[in-house]
C-alpha positions as CSV (number, residue, x, y, z in Angstrom):
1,X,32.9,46.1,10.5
2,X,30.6,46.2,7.4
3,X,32.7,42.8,5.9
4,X,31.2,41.4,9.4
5,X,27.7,42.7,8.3
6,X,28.0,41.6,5.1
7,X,29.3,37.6,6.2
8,X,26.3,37.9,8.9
9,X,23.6,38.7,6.2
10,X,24.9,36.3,4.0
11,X,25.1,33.6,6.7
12,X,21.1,34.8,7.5
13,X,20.3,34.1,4.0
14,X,20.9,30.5,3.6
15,X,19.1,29.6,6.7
16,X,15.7,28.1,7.0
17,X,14.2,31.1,8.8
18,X,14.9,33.6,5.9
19,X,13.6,30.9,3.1
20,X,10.9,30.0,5.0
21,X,7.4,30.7,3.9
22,X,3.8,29.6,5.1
23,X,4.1,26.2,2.9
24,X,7.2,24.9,4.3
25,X,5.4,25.5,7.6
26,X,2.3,23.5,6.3
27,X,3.8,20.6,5.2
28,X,6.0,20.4,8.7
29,X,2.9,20.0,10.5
30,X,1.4,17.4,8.6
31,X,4.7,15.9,9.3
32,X,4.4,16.1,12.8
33,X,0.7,14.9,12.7
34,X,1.6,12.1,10.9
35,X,4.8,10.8,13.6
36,X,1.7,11.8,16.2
37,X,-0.8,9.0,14.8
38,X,2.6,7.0,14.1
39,X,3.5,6.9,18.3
40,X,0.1,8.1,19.6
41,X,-2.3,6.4,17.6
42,X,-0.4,3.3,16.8
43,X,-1.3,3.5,12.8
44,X,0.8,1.9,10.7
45,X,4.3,3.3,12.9
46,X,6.4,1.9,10.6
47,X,5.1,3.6,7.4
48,X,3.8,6.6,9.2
49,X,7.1,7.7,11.5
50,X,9.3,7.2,8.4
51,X,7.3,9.1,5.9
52,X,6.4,11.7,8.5
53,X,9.9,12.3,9.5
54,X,10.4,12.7,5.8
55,X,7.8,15.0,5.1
56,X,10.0,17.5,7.6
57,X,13.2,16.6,6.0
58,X,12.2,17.4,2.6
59,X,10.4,21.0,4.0
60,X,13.3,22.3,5.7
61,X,13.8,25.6,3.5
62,X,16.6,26.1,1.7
63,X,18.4,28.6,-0.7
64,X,19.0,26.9,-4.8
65,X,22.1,25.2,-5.6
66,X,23.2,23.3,-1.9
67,X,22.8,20.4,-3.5
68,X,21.3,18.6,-0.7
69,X,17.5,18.5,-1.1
70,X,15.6,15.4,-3.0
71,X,15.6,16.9,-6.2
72,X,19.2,17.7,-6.9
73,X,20.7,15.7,-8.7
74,X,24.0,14.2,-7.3
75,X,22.3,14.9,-3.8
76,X,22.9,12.1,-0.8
77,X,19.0,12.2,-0.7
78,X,18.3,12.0,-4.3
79,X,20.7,8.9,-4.8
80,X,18.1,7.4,-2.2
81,X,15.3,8.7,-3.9
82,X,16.2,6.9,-7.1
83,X,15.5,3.7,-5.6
84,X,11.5,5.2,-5.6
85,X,12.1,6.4,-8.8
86,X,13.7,3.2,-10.8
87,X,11.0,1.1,-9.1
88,X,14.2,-0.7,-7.1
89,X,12.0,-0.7,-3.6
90,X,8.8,-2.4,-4.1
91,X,10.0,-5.5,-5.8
92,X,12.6,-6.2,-2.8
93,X,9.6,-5.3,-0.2
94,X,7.3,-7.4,-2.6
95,X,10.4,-10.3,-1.8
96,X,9.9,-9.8,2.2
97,X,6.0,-9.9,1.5
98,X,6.3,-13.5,0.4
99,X,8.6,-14.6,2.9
100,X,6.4,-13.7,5.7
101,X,3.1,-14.7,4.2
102,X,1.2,-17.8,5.0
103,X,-0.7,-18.5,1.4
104,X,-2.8,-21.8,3.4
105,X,-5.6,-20.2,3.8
106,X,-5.9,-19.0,0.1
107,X,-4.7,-22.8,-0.8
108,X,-7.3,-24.3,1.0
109,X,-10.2,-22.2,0.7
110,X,-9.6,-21.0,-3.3
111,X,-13.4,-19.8,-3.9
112,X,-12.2,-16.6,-1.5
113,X,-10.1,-15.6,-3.9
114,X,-12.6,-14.2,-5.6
115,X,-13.2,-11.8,-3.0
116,X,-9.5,-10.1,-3.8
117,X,-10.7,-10.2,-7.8
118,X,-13.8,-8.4,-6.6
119,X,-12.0,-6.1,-4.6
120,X,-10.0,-4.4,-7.3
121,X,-13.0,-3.2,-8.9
122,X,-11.7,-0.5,-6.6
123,X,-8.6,0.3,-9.1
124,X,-10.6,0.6,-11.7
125,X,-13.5,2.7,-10.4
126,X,-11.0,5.4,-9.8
127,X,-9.0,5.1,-12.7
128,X,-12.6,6.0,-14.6
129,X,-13.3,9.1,-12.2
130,X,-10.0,10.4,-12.7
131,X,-9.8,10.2,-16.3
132,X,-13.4,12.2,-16.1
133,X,-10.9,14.8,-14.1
134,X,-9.0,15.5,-16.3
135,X,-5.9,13.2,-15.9
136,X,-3.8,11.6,-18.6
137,X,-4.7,7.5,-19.2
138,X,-1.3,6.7,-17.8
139,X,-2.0,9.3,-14.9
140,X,-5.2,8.0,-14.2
141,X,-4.2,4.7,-13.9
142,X,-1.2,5.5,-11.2
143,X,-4.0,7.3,-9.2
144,X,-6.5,4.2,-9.5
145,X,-3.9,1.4,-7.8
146,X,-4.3,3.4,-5.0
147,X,-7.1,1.2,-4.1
148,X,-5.5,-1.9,-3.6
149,X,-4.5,-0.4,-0.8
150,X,-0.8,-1.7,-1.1
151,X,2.0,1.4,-1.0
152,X,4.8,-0.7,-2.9
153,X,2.6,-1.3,-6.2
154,X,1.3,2.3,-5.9
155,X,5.0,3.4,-6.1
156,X,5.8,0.7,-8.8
157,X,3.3,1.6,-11.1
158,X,3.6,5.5,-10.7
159,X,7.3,5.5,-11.1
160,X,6.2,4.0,-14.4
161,X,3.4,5.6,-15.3
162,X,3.3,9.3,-13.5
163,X,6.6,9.6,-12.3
164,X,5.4,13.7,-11.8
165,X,2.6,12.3,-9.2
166,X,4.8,10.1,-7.3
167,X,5.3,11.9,-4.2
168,X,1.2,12.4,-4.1
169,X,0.5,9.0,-4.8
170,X,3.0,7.2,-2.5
171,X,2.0,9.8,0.5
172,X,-1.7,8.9,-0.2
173,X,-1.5,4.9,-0.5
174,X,0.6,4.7,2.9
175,X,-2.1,7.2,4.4
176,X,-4.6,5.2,3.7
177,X,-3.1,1.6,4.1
178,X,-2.5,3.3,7.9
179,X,-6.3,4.4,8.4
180,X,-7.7,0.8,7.1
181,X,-9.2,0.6,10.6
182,X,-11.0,3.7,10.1
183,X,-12.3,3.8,6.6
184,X,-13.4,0.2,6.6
185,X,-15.3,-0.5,10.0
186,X,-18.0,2.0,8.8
187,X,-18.7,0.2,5.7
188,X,-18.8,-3.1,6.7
189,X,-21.6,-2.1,9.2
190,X,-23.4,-0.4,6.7
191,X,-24.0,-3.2,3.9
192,X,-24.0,-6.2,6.7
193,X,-27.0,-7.4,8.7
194,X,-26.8,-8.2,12.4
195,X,-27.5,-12.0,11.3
196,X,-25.0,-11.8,8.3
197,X,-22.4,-10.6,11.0
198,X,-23.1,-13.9,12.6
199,X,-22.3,-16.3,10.5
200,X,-19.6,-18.6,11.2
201,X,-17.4,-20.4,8.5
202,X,-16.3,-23.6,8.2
203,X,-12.2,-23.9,9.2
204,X,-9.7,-24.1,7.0
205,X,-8.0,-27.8,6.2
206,X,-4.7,-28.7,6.8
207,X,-2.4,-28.2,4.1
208,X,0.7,-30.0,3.1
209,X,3.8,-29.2,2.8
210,X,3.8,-30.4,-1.2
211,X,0.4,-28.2,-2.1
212,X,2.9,-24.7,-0.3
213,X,5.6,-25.4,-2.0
214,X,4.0,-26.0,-5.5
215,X,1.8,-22.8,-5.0
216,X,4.4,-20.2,-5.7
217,X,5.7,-22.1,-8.8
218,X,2.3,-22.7,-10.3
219,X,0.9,-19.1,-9.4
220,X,4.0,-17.4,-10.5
221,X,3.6,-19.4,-14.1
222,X,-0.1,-18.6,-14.6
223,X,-0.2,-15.0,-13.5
224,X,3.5,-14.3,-15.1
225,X,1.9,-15.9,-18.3
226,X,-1.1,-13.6,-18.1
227,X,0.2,-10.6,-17.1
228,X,4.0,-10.4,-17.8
229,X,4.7,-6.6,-16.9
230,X,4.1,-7.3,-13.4
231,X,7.2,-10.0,-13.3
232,X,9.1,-7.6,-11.1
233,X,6.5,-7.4,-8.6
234,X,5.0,-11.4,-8.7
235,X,8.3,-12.9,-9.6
236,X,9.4,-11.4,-5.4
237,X,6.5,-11.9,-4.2
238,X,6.5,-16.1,-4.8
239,X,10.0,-16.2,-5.2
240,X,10.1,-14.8,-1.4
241,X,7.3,-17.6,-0.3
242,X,9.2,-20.2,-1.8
243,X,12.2,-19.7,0.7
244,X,9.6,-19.2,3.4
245,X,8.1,-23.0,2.4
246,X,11.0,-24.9,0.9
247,X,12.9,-25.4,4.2
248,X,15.6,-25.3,3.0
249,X,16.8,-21.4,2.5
250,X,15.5,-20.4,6.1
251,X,18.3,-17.7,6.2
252,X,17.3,-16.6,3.1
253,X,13.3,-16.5,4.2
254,X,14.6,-14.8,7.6
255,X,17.0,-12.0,5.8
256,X,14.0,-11.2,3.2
257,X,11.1,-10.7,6.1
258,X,13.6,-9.5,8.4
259,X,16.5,-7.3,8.0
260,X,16.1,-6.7,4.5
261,X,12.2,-5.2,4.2
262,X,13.2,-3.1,7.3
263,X,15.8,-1.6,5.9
264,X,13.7,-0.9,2.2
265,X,10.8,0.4,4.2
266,X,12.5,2.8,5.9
267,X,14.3,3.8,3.1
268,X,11.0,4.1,1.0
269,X,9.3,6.2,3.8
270,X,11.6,8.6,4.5
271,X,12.6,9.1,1.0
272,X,8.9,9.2,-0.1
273,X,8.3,11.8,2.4
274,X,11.2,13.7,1.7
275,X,9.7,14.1,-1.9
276,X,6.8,16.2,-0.5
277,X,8.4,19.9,-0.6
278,X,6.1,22.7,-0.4
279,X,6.5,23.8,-4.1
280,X,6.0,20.3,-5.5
281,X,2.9,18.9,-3.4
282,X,1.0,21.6,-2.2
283,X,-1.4,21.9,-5.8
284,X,-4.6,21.0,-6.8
285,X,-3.2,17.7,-8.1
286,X,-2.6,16.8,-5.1
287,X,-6.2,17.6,-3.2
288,X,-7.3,15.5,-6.4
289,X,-5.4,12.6,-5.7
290,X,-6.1,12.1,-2.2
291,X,-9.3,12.0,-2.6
292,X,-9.9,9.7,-5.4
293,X,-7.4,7.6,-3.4
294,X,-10.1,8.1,-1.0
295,X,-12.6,6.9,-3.5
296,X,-10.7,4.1,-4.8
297,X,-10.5,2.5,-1.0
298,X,-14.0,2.8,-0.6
299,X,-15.1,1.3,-3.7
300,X,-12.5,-1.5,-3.0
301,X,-14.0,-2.3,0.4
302,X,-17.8,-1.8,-1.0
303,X,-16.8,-4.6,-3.5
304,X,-15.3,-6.9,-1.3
305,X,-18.0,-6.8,1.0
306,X,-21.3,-6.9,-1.7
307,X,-19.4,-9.8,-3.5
308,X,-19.1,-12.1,-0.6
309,X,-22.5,-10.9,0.2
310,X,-23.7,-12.3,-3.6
311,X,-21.6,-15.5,-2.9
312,X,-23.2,-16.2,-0.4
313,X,-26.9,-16.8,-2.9
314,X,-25.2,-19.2,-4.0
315,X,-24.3,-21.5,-1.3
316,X,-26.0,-23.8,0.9
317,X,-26.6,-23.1,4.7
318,X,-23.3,-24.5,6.8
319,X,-21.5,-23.1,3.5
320,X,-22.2,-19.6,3.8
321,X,-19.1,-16.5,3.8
322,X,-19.6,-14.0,6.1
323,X,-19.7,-10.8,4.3
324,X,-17.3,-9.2,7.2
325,X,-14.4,-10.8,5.3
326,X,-15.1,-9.0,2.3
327,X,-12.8,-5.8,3.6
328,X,-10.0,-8.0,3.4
329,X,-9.8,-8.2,-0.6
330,X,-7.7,-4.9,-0.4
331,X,-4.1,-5.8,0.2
332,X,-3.5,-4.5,3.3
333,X,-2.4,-7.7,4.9
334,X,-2.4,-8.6,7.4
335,X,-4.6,-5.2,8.4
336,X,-7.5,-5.6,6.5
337,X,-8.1,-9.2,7.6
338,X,-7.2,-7.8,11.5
339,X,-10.7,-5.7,10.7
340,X,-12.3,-8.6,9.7
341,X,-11.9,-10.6,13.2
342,X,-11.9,-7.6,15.3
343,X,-15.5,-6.4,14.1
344,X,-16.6,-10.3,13.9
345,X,-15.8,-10.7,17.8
346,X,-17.6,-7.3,18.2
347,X,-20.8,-9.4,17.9
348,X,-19.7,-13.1,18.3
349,X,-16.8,-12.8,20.8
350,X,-16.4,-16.9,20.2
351,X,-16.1,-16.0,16.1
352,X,-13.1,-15.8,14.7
353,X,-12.6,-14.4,11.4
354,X,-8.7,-13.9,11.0
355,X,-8.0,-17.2,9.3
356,X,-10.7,-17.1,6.5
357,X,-10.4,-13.0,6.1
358,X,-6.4,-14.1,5.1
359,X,-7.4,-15.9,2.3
360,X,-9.0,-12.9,0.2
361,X,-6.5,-10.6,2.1
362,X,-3.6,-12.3,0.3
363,X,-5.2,-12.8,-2.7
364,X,-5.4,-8.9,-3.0
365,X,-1.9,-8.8,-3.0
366,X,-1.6,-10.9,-6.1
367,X,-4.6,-8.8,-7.5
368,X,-3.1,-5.7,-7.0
369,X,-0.3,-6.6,-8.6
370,X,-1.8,-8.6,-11.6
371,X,-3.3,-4.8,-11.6
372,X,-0.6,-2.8,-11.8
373,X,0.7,-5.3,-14.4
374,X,-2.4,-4.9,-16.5
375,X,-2.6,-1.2,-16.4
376,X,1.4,-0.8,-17.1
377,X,0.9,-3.3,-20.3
378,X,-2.0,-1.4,-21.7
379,X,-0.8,2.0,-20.9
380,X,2.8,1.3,-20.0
C-alpha cells in the first residue's frame, strides 16, 4: 500500500498542477489573450495564433531534467528554437517577403523612398533612450529595431546582438506589427490637417518588365556594398523578388511566398512564444522593452508622417504627398500602407492611397534591414 502512495506522490510531482505557480498562470493568459485578438480581433492571425499558442506551450510547468521544454538542450523544442537562435528564420521569411512584393511603386515614384529613410529615425530614437536605461550598446540596439516594425529583422539582429532578450524582443516586434492599426490611426490624425488629408497624388506610371527585373540586382549591389552585414537579410529579400519578376522560376517565386514562409512563420511563432516561460520573461527587462518598443513605433510613425509633411514645402501644387502615407515607412507591409488608404477613404471615399503608401511601405523594409546591418557592423 504505501509503494502505491509513494508511485502516486511521485506521479503528483511531475505534473503541472504541483509546479505550477502564479507566473505560469500569468503568462497562459496572455497566451490566450493573444489567440483571442488572433480569431476575435482579426490582428495579425498568423503571427498572433502561433506565438500565442506558444506562449502556453512554453508555460506549461514542469519539474528539471524532462528534457522537453525550450531551454534544454537536445529538447524536440529547442532543436526548433535554434533556427531563432542561429538567425536561420528571418532570412528564408526575408526570401518569401521578396517573392510576394510588388517593388513598382517604389520604382516609379523613388522620392517616397525617403519616407522609409525617415521612418527609421524610429530605430534609432530608441536605441538612445535605452542606452539612457541602462542597457548594453549591443542591447540597446536589438531593442531599437523594434521600430521598424518588422519581427524577422528584430529576431535577426537580437539573436546577434542580445541573444538573452530574444524572447522579449521577438514577442514585442510581432505585438506591435499586429496593433499597427491601433497605434498609428491616432497619430496620423494628430499631425495632419483636414485639407492635408485631402490631398490626392498623382498615379503611379507603368513600369516595365526590364526597370523590375534590374531593381533587385542594382539594389542588392548598392545596399550589399554599403552595408554588408545585412547580406543575409537583403541578399533574400531581392534574391526572392528576382524569381517573383524574372518569369522564369515561377515555382520557385510560388514555393518562397507560399509553402515555404508558411511553414517558417509558424515555426518562428510558436517557437518564439515558447521561449517566454515564466522565469525567463516575467522581469523588469521585459516591462522595459515593451515599452520602448512602444516608443520606437511611435517615433517611427511621427517621422514618417512630419517628413512627408516637410516634403511637401518643397513641391509644387498637383505635386504635393499626402502626409497620411507617412505611417507606411515602418515595414509592416502591406499593413501600414492598408492604414494609409483606409484613413485616406475616411475623408475622401474616392481617394485612394494604397498604391503610393506601398512605395515608402517597401522601402522600410529595405531600411530596416540596411538598419539592422548598420547597427550589427558597428556593434556586431
Amino acid at each position: 500500500m504505501q509503494q502505491i502512495i509513494d508511485s502516486l506522490q511521485q506521479f503528483w510531482s511531475f505534473t503541472g498542477f504541483y509546479n505550477c505557480s502564479w507566473q505560469h498562470i500569468l503568462m497562459l493568459a496572455v497566451g490566450a489573450l493573444l489567440i483571442a485578438l488572433g480569431i476575435v480581433k482579426k490582428w495579425e492571425p498568423l503571427l498572433l495564433v502561433p506565438i500565442g499558442f506558444g506562449i502556453i506551450i512554453g508555460n506549461i510547468p514542469l519539474p528539471a531534467g524532462m528534457n522537453i521544454g525550450i531551454y534544454e538542450e537536445g529538447s524536440v523544442l529547442n532543436i526548433l528554437y535554434q533556427g531563432v537562435v542561429k538567425g536561420w528564420y528571418p532570412p528564408l521569411i526575408f526570401l518569401g517577403i521578396g517573392a510576394m512584393t510588388d517593388f513598382s511603386s517604389l520604382i516609379s515614384q523613388p522620392r517616397l523612398m525617403l519616407i522609409g529613410a525617415a521612418a527609421q529615425v524610429g530605430i534609432f530614437g530608441a536605441f538612445l533612450i535605452a542606452l539612457a536605461l541602462g542597457f548594453t550598446p549591443a542591447e540597446a540596439g536589438a531593442i531599437g529595431i523594434i521600430g521598424g516594425a518588422d519581427g524577422p529583422t528584430a529576431i535577426f539582429l537580437s539573436s546577434k546582438l542580445a541573444p538573452n532578450l530574444l524572447g522579449a524582443i521577438a514577442v514585442s516586434a510581432y505585438s506591435y506589427m499586429a496593433l499597427v492599426p491601433v497605434i498609428q490611426k491616432p497619430i496620423m490624425l494628430l499631425l495632419t490637417t483636414k485639407k492635408e488629408r485631402l490631398i490626392r497624388m498623382q498615379p503611379p506610371r507603368q513600369v516595365s518588365r526590364r526597370e523590375r527585373i534590374l531593381f533587385p540586382v542594382i539594389a542588392f549591389l548598392i545596399t550589399a556594398f554599403i552595408v554588408p552585414s545585412g547580406i543575409p537579410l537583403l541578399g533574400m529579400l531581392f534574391f526572392g523578388n528576382l524569381l517573383r519578376e524574372s518569369g522564369v522560376t515561377n515555382r520557385l517565386a510560388e514555393t518562397a511566398r507560399g509553402p515555404l514562409i508558411d511553414v517558417v512563420t509558424t515555426l518562428i511563432g510558436l517557437t518564439v512564444g515558447a521561449s517566454t516561460q515564466a522565469d525567463q520573461f516575467l522581469n523588469a527587462e521585459s516591462l522595459k522593452i515593451f515599452l520602448l518598443g512602444l516608443i520606437s513605433f511611435v517615433i517611427a510613425t511621427f517621422s514618417g508622417v512630419l517628413f512627408a509633411k516637410m516634403m511637401n514645402l518643397f513641391l509644387k501644387e498637383g505635386h504635393k504627398i499626402n502626409p497620411l502615407i507617412g505611417n507606411a515607412g515602418v515595414s509592416a507591409v502591406p499593413d501600414s500602407a492598408r492604414v494609409s488608404e483606409k484613413v485616406g477613404r475616411e475623408f475622401d471615399k474616392d481617394n485612394h492611397l494604397l498604391m503610393q503608401a506601398m512605395a515608402p511601405n517597401v522601402a522600410g523594409v529595405i531600411g530596416s534591414a540596411v538598419a539592422a546591418g548598420l547597427l550589427l557592423g558597428f556593434l556586431g
